[in-house]
C-alpha positions in Angstrom: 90.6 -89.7 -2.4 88.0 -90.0 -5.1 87.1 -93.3 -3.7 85.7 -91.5 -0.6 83.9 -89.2 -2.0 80.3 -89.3 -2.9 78.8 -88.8 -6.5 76.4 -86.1 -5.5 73.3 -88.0 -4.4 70.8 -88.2 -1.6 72.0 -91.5 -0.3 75.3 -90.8 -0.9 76.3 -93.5 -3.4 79.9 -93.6 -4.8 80.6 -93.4 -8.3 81.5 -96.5 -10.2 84.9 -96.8 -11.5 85.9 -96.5 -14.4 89.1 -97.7 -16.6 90.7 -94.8 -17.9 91.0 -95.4 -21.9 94.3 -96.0 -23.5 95.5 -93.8 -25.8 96.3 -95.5 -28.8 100.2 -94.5 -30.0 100.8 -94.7 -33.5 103.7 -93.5 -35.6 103.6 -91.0 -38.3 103.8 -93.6 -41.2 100.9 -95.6 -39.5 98.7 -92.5 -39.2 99.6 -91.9 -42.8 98.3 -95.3 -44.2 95.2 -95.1 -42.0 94.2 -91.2 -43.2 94.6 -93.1 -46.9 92.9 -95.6 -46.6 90.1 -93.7 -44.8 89.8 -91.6 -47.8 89.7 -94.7 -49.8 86.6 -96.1 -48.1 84.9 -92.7 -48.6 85.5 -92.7 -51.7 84.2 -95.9 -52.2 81.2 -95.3 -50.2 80.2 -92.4 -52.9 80.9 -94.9 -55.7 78.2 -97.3 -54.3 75.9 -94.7 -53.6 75.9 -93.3 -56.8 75.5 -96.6 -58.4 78.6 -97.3 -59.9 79.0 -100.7 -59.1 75.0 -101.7 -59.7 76.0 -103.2 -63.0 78.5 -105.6 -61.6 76.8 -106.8 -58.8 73.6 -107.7 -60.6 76.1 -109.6 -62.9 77.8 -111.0 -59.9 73.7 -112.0 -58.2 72.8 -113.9 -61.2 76.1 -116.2 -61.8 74.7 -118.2 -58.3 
């Protein structure tokens, strides 16, 4: 029925369709490791801002 109907407009256009998403299932164990390693990359991502990692990555620039 949605397929009839129009999307509101003066001409009457129909909507497009769209593919509904697909919900991604994952097991407890594989939500686990992701919510880790989420909080890994954050706390990485405060490291570099803060500059921890300046020193070695100059080092690292001026080996090449």
């Amino acid at each position: 029925m949605a397929a009839i109907e129009t999307n509101g407009s003066k001409n009457g256009a129909k909507p497009h369709w769209k593919r509904p998403k697909k919900e991604k299932k994952f097991t407890e164990e594989e939500m686990a490791r992701i919510k880790v390693s989420r909080a890994a990359m954050k706390a990485i991502q405060i490291q570099i801002e803060r500059g921890d990692f300046d020193e070695y990555l100059k080092r690292e620039d001026s080996k090449q």
